[in-house]
C-alpha positions in Angstrom: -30.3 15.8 25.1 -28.1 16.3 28.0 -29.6 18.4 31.0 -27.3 21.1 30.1 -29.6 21.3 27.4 -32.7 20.6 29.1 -32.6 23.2 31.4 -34.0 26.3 30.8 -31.7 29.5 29.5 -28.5 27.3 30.9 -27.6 27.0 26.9 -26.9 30.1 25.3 -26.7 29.2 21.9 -24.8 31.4 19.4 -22.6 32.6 22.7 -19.2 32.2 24.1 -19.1 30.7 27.8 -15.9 31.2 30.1 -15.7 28.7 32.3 -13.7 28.1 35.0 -15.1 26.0 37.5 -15.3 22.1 37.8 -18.9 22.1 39.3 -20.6 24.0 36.3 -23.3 22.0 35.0 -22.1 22.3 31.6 -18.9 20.9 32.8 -20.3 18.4 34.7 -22.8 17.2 31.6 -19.8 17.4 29.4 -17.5 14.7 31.9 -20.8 12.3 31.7 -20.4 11.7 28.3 -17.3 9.4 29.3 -20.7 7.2 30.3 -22.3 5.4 27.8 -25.4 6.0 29.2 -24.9 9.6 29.2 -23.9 9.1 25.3 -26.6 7.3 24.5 -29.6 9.8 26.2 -27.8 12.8 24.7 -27.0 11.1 21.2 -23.6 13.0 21.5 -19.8 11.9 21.5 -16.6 13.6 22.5 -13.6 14.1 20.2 -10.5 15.4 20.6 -7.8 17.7 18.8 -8.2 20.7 16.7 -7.9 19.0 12.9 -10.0 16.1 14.0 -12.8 18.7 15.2 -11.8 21.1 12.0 -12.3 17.7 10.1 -15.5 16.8 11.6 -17.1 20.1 10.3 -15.7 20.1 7.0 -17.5 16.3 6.6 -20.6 18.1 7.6 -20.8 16.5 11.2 -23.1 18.4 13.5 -20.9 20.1 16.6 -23.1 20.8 19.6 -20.3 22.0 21.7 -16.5 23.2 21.1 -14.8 23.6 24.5 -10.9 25.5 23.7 -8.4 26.7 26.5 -8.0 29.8 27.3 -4.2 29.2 25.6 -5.9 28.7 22.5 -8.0 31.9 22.2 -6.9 34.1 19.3 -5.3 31.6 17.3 -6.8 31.7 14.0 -8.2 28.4 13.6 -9.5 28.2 16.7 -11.0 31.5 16.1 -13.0 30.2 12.6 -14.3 26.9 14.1 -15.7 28.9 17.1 -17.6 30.9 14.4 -18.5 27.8 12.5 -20.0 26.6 15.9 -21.8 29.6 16.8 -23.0 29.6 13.3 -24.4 26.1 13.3 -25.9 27.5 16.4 -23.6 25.4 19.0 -22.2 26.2 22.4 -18.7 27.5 22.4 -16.8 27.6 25.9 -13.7 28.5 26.8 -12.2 27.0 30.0 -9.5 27.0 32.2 -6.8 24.3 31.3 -7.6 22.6 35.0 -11.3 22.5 33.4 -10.0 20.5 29.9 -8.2 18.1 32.1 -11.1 17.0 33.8 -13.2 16.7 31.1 -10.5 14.6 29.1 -9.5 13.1 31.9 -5.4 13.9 30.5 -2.7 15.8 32.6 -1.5 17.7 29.1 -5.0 17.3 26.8 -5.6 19.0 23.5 -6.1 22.3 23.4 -9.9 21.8 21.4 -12.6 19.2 22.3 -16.1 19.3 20.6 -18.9 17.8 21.3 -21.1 15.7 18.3 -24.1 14.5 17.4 -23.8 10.6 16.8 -24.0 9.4 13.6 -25.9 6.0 12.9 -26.2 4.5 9.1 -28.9 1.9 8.4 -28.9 -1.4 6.3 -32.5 -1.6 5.0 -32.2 -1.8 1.5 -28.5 -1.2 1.4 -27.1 -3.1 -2.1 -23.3 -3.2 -2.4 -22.2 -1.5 -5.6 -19.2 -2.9 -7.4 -15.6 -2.8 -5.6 -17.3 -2.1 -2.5 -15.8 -3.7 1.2 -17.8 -3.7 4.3 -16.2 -5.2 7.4 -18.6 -6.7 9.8 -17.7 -7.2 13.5 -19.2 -9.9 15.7 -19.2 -8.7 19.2 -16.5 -7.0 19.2 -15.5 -6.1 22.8 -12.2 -3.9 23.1 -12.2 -0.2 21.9 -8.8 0.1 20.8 -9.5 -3.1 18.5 -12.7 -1.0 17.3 -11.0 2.0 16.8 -7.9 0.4 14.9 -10.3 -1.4 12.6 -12.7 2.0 11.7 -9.1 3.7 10.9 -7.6 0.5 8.5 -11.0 0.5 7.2 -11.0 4.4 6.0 -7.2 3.8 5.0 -7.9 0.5 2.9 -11.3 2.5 1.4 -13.8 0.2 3.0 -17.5 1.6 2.7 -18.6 0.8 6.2 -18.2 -0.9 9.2 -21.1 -3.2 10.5 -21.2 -3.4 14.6 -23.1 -7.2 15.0 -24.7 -8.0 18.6 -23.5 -6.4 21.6 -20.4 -4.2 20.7 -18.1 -1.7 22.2 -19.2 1.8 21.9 -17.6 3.4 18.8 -18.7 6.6 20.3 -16.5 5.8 23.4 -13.5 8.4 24.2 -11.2 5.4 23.8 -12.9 4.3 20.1 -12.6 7.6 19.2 -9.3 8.1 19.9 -8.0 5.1 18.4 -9.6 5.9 14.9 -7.7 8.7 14.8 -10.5 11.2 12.9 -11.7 8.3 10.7 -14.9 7.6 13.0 -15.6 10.7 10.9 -15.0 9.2 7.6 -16.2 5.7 7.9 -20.1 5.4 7.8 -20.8 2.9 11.0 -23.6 0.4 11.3 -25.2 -1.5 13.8 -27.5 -5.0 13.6 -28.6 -7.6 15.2 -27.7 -11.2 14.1 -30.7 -11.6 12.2 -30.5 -8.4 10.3 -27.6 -8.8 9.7 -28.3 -12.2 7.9 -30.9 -10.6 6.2 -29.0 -7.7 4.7 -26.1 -9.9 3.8 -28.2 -12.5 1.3 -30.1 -9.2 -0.4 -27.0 -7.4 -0.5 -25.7 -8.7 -3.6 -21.7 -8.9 -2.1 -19.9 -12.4 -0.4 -19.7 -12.8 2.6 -16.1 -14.0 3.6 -15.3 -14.9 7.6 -12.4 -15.4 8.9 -12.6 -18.9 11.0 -10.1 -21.3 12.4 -11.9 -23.9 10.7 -11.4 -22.3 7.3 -10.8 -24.5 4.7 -9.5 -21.6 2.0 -6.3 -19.5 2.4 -7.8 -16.0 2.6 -5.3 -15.1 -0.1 -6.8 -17.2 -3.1 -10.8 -16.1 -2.7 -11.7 -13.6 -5.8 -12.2 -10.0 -4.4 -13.2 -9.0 -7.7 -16.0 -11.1 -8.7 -18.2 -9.5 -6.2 -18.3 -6.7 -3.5 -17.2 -8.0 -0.6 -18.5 -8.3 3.3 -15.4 -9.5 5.8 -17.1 -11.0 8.9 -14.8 -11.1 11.5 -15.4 -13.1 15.1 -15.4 -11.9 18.8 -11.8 -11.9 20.2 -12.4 -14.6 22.9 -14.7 -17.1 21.3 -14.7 -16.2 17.4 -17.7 -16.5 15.0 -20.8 -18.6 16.7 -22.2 -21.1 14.1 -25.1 -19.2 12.9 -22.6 -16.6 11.5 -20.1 -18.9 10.4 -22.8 -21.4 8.2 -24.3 -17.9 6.4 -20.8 -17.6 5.1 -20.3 -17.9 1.6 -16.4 -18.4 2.2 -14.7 -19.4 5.3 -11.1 -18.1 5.0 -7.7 -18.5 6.9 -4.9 -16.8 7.6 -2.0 -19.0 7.2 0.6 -18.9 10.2 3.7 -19.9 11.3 5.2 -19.8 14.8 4.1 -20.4 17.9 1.3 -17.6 18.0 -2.0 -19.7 17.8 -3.8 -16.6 16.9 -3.7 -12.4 15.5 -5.1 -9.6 17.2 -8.2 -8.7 15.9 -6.9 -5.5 14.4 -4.2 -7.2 12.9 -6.9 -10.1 11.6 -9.2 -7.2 10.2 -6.3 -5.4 8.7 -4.8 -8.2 6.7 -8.0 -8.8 5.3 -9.3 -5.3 4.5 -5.7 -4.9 2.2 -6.2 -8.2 0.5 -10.2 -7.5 -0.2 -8.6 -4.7 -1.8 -5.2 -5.4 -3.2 -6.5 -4.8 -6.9 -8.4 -1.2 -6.4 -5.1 0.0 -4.2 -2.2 1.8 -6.1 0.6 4.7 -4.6 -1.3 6.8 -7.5 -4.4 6.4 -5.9 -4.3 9.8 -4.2 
């Protein structure tokens, strides 16, 4: 809960705020949600862009706050997601565009920001059903690598992402914005090394890293014999040992050039579309 929130009759919920000034509280709480301490006391995220946000509430993700210019006001879409917000008994403010700057910290931002509850999925007792892909990340330190990897995991129609250890914030402004919406889609977990051991041998799925000691081209392991969990290392140092034993396939990528290694993104992506390659047709959709 921010202090916004806290304090008494400063949120009028079911009302429409104007705000023009860069010292209101609400403001001010708002801006501290670039902190991930902020994020973490208030359980809340920002997110940017009117379809995202219209997105968001249409998946059935709780909006706390929508924040619109004052450019915006009457435009019909705008108009129903303020009344979606007030009706789900959130904050709705309109500000100055000075005011959305500052709180997106852009010189031409959206026009709509809201404000969302996190969203955290658990792994006790979670079996993998047939054709299912999780993608499990080990440390993973760099948001737009997070954010890239959440959005190829929606597009390749992976079932969740696994956050192992000390990650990046997928609730950052950054992560967010590099998902492009799909933080929205894509349920997230988060585990430490041992639960995550855990879960993966009661799962029922493989678990398939990606290792530079990999003895198997990534290309010839059976997606289809069993769901599937892609553990993928930490961009610096790659999978520790404890990870990398549990495995019930270490895979490579073969390469040639002088590149000595992928992007992480690029790592996660390939594998996500070959996990896949059988369930994924242009009919699809």
């Amino acid at each position: 809960m921010t202090d916004y929130e806290r304090r008494p009759g400063a949120r009028k919920v079911g009302q429409v705020k104007e705000v023009t000034s860069l010292s209101n509280p609400i403001i001010k709480d708002i801006k501290g949600l670039m902190n991930k301490k902020d994020r973490e006391e208030s359980g809340t995220f920002m997110a940017e862009g009117l379809k995202l946000v219209i997105d968001a509430i249409e998946l059935g993700w709780d909006i706390r706050t929508l924040v619109y210019a004052k450019a915006a006001k009457g435009k019909p879409l705008v108009e129903q997601v303020a009344a979606k917000t007030v009706a789900r008994g959130g904050l709705v403010l309109e500000v100055s565009e000075k005011v959305l700057s500052s709180v997106t910290r852009r010189d031409n931002p959206q026009m709509v920001v809201g404000i969302f509850e996190q969203r955290w999925q658990t792994l006790d007792g979670l079996a993998l059903q047939a054709d299912q892909t999780f993608i499990a990340l080990d440390r993973v330190r760099d948001p737009g690598n997070l954010g890239t990897i959440i959005r190829t995991a929606d597009a390749a129609g992976a079932s969740g992402v696994v956050l192992v250890g000390e990650c990046t914030d997928p609730f950052s402004i950054e992560t967010v914005r590099a998902t492009m919406g799909s933080v929205f889609a894509v349920p997230l977990y988060r585990a430490s090394v041992a639960e995550f051991l855990a879960w993966s041998r009661a799962s029922g799925g493989q678990v398939v890293a990606t290792h530079l000691a990999g003895a198997v081209d990534y290309r010839t392991i059976n997606y289809k014999a069993k769901p599937s969990i892609l553990l993928m290392g930490n961009e610096q140092s790659g999978l520790p040992d404890e990870l990398a034993k549990a495995a019930d396939r270490l895979a490579r990528i073969p390469q040639q050039g002088r590149a000595d290694s992928l992007n992480l993104a690029i790592a996660s992506a390939v594998m996500l579309f070959e996990a896949r390659r059988h369930l994924l047709s242009l009919e699809a959709k």
